[in-house]
C-alpha positions in Angstrom: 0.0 0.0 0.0 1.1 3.6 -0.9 1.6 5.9 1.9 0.6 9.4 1.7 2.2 12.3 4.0 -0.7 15.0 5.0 0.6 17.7 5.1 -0.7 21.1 6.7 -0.3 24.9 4.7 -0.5 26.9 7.8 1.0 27.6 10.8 -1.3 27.3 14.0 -2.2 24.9 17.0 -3.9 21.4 16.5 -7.6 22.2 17.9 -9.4 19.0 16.7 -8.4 15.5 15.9 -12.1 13.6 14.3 -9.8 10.6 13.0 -8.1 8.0 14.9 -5.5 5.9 13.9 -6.9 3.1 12.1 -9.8 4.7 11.4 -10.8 4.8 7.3 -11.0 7.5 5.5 -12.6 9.1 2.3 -10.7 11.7 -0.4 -11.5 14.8 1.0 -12.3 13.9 4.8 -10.9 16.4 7.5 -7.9 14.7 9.0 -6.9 17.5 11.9 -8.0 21.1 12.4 -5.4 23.7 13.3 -6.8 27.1 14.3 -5.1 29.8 13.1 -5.3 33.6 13.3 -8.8 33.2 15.4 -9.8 31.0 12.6 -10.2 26.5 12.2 -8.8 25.4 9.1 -9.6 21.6 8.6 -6.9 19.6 7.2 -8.0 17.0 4.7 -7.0 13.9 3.5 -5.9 14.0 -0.6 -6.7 9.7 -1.3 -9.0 6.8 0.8 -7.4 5.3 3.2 -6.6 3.9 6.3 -5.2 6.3 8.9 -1.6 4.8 9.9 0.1 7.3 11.8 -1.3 10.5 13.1 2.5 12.5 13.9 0.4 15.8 16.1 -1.8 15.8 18.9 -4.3 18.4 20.2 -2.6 21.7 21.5 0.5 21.1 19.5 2.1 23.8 17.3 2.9 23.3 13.7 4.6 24.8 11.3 3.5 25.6 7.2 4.6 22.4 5.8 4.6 20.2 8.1 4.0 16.2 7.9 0.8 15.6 10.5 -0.3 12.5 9.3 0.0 9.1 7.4 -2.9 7.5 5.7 -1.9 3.9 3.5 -4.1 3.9 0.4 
């Protein structure tokens, strides 16, 4: 199985995490949600999946570009 990185394209603090690992997911399904600048941007998944590795956790920082989860297609 392919694994694909999720990646997020702000900077912010991890607010919400609706998957678990192991969990499936769809092409387009929010993965994490980082609020930034007063604002909750979801992060979504790019392929179906299986969640293998979720790399953040609520509260944590991250930074533009950053790797915040695995899902195996």
């Amino acid at each position: 199985m392919p694994e694909i990185k999720i990646i997020t394209e702000v900077a912010g603090r991890i607010c919400a995490t609706p998957v678990q690992v192991g969990g499936t997911v769809a092409d387009g399904d929010d993965v994490v949600v980082v609020e930034a600048m007063k604002m909750e941007i979801p992060v979504s998944t790019p392929a179906s999946g299986t969640l293998t590795s979720l790399l953040v956790k609520i509260d944590d920082l991250v930074a533009e570009g950053q790797t915040i989860a695995i899902v195996a297609s």
